[in-house]
Z-matrix of the N, CA and C atoms (Angstrom, degrees):
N
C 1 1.454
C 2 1.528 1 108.41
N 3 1.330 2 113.20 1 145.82
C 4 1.784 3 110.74 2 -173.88
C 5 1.421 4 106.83 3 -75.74
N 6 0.997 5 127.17 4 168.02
C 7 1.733 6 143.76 5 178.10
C 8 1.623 7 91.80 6 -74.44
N 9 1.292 8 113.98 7 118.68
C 10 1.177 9 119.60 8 171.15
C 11 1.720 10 118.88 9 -51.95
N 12 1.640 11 116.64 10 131.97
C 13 1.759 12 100.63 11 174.80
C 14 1.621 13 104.60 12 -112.08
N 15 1.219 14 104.00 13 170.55
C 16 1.428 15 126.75 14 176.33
C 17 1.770 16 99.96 15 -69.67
N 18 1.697 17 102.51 16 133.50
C 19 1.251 18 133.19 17 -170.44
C 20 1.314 19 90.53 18 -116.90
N 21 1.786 20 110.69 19 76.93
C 22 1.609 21 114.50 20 -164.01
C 23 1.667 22 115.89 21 -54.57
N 24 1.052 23 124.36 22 171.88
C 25 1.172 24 153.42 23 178.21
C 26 1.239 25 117.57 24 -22.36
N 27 1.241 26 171.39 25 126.07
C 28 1.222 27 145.89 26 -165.72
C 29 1.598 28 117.72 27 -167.85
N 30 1.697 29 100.12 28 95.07
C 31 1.730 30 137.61 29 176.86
C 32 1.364 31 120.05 30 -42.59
N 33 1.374 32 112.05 31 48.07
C 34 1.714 33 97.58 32 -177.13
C 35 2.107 34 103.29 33 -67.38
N 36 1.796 35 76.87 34 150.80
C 37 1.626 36 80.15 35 -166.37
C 38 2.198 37 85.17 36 -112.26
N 39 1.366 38 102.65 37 164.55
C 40 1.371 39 107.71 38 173.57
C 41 2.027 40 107.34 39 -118.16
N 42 0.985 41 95.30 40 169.36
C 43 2.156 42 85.87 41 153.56
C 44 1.269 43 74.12 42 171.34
N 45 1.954 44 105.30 43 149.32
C 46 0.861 45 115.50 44 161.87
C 47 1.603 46 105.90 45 -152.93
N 48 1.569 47 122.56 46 175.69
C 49 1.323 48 117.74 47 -166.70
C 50 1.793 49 109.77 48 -85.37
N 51 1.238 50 107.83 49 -0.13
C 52 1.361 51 116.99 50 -173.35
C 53 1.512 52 102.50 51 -125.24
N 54 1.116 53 98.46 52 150.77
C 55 1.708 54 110.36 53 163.41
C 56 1.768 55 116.70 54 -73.35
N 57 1.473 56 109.44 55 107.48
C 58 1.305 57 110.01 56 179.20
C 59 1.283 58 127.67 57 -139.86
N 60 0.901 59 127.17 58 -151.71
C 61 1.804 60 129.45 59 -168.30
C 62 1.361 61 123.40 60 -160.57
N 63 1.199 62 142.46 61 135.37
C 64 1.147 63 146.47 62 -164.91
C 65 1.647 64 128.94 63 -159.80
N 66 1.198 65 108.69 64 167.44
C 67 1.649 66 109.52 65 174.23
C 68 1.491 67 120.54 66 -119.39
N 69 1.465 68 145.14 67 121.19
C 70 1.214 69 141.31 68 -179.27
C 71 1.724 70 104.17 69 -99.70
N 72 1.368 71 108.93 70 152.96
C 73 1.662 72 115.16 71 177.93
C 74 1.062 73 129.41 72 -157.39
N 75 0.951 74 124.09 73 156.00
C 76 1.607 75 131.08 74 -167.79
C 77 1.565 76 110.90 75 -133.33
N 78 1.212 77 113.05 76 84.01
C 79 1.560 78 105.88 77 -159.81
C 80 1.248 79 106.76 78 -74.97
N 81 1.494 80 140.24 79 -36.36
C 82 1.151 81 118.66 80 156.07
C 83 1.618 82 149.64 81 -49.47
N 84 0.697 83 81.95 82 -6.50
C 85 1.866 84 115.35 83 -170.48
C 86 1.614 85 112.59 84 -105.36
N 87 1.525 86 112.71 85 -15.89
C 88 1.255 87 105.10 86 -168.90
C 89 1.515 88 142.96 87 75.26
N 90 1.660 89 90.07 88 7.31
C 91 1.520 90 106.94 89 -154.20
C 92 1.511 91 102.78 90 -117.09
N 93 1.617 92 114.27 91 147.63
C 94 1.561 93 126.35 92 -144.08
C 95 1.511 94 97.69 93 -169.95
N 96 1.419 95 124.69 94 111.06
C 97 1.553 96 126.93 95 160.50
C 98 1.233 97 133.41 96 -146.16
N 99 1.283 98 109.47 97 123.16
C 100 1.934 99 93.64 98 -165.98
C 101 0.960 100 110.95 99 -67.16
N 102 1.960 101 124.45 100 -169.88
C 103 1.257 102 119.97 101 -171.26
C 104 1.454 103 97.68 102 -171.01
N 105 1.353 104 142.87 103 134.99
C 106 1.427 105 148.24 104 152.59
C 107 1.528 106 100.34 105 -87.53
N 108 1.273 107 100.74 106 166.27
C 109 1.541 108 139.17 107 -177.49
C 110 1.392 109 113.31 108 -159.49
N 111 1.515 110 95.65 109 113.92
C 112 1.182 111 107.09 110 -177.26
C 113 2.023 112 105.48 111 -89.06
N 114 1.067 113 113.36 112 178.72
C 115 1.565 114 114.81 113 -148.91
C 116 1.782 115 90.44 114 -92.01
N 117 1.406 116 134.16 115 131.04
C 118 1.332 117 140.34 116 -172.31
C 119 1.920 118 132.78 117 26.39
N 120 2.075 119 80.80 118 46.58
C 121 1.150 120 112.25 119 159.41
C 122 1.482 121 136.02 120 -137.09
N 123 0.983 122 133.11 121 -150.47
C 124 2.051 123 113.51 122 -166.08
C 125 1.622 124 97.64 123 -139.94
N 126 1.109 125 104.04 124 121.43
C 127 1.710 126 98.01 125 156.15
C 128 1.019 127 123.40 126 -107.96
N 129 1.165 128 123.75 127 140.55
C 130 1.968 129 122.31 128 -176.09
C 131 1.815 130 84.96 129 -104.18
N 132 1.767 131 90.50 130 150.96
C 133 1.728 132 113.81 131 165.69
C 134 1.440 133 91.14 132 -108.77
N 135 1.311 134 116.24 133 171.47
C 136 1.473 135 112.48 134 157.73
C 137 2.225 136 85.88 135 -139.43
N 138 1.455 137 84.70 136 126.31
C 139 1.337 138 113.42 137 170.37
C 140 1.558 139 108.09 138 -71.25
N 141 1.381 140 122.51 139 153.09
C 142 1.499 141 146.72 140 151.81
C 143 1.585 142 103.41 141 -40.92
N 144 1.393 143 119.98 142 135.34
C 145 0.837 144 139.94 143 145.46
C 146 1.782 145 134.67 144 -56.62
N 147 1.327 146 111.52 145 87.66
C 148 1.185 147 96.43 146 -143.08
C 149 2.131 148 108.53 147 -101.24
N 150 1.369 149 136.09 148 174.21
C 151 1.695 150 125.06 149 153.29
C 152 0.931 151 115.91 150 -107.96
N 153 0.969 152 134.33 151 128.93
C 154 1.355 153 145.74 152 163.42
C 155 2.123 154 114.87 153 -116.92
N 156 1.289 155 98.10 154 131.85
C 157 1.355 156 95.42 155 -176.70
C 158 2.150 157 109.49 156 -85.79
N 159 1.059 158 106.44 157 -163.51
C 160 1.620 159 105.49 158 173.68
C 161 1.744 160 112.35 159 -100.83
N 162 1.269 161 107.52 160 -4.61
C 163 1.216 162 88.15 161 -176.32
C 164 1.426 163 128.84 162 -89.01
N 165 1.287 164 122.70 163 165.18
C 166 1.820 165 108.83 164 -148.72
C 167 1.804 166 106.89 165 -92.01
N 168 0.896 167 116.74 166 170.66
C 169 1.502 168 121.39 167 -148.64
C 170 1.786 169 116.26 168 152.53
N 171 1.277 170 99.17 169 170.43
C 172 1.925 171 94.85 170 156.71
C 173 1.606 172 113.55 171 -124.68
N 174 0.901 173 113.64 172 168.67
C 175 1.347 174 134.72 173 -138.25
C 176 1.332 175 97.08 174 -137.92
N 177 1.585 176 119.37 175 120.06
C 178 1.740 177 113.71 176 160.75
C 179 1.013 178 95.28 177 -87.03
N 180 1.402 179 142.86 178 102.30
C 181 1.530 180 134.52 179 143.18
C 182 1.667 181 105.30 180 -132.08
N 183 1.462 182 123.43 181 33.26
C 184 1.089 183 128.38 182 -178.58
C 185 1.660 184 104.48 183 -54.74
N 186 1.518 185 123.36 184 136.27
C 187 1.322 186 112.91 185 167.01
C 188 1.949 187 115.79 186 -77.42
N 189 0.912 188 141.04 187 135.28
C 190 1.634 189 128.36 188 176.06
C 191 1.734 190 93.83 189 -135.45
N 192 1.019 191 95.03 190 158.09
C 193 1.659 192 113.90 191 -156.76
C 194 1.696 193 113.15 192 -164.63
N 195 0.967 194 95.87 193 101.01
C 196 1.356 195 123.49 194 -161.62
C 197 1.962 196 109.49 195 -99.41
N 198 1.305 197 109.12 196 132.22
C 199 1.914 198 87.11 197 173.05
C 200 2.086 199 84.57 198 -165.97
N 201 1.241 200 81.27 199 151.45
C 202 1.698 201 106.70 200 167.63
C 203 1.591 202 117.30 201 -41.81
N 204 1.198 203 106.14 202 -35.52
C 205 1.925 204 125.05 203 -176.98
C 206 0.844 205 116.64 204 -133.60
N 207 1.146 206 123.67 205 -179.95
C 208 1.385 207 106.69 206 -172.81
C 209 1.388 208 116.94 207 -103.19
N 210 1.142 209 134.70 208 177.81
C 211 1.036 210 123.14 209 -157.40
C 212 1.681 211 119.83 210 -156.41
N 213 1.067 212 143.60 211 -177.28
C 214 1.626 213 137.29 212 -168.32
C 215 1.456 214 109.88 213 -146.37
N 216 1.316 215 134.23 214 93.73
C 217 1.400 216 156.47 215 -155.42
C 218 1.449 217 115.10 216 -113.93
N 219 1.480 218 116.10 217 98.12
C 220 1.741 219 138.20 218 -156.03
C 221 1.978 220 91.55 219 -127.12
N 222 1.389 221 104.58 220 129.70
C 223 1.438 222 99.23 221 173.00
C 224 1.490 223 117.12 222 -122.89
N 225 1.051 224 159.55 223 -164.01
C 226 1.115 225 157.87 224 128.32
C 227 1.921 226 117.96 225 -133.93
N 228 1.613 227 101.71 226 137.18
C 229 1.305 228 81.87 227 -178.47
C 230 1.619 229 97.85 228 -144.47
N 231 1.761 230 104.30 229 130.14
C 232 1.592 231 94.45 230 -161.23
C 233 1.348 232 92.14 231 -121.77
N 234 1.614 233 109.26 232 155.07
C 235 2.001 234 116.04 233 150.48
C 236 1.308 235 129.03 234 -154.78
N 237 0.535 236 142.87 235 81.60
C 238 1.884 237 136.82 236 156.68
C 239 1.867 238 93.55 237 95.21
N 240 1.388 239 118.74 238 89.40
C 241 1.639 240 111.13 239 -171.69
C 242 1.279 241 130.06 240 58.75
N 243 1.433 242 103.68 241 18.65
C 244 2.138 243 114.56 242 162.06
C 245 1.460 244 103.61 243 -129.22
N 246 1.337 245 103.43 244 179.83
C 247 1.174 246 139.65 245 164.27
C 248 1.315 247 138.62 246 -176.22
N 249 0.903 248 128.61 247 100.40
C 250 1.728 249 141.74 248 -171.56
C 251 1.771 250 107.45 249 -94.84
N 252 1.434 251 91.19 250 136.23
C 253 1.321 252 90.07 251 168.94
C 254 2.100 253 106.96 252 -138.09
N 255 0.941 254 114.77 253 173.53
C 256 1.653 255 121.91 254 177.65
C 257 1.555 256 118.85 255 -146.49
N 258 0.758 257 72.82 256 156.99
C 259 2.102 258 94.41 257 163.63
C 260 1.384 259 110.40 258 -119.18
N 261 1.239 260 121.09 259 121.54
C 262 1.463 261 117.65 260 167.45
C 263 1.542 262 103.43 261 -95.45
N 264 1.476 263 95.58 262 134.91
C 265 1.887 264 125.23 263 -178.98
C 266 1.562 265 112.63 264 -94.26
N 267 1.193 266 132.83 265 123.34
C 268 1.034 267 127.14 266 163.36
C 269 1.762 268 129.31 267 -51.12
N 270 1.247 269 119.83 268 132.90
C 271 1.612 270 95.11 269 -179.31
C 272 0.893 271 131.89 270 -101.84
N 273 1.231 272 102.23 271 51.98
C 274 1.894 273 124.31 272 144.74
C 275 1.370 274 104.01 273 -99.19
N 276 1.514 275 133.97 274 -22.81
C 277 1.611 276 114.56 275 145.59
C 278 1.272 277 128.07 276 -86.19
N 279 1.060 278 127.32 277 39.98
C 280 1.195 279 118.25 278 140.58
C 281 1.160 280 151.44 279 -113.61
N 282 1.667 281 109.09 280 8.46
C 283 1.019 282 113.45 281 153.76
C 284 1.986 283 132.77 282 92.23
N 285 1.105 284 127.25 283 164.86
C 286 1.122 285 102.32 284 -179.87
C 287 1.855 286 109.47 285 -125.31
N 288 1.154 287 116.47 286 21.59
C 289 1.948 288 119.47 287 -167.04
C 290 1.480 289 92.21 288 -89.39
């Protein structure tokens, strides 16, 4: 089995046009933090550092992100020659096909 690597760091940002409040989580992880948003400005979370090995499987490390209003959810996640970035979708877009 490979040496597990770091599933680096990963900055989800929020903004929304209203002043609001919310909860982000990591249910596998155990991990839970509130968060305000102030009205046409950005808040960064900073997520757990998490390991994950390569071998295939699923993984609770879903991000879910929860808030009073709605809200606009941008992540970035970098390490040593990567970089990932996202959009978080509400799941009412995603649909059922």
């Amino acid at each position: 089995m490979p040496t597990p690597v770091p599933l680096a760091r990963c900055w989800p940002t929020r903004s929304s046009t209203v002043n609001t409040s919310g909860v982000v989580q990591v249910s596998g992880l155990g991990f839970a933090t509130a968060f305000t948003v102030t009205a046409g400005q950005t808040t960064t979370v900073l997520l757990p550092q998490v390991q994950l090995g390569f071998s295939e499987g699923v993984y609770n490390v879903g991000i879910h992100v929860q808030a009073l209003n709605p809200v606009s959810v941008k992540g970035i996640d970098f390490a040593t020659a990567t970089t990932d970035g996202y959009r978080g979708l509400p799941v009412n877009a995603l649909g059922t096909d």
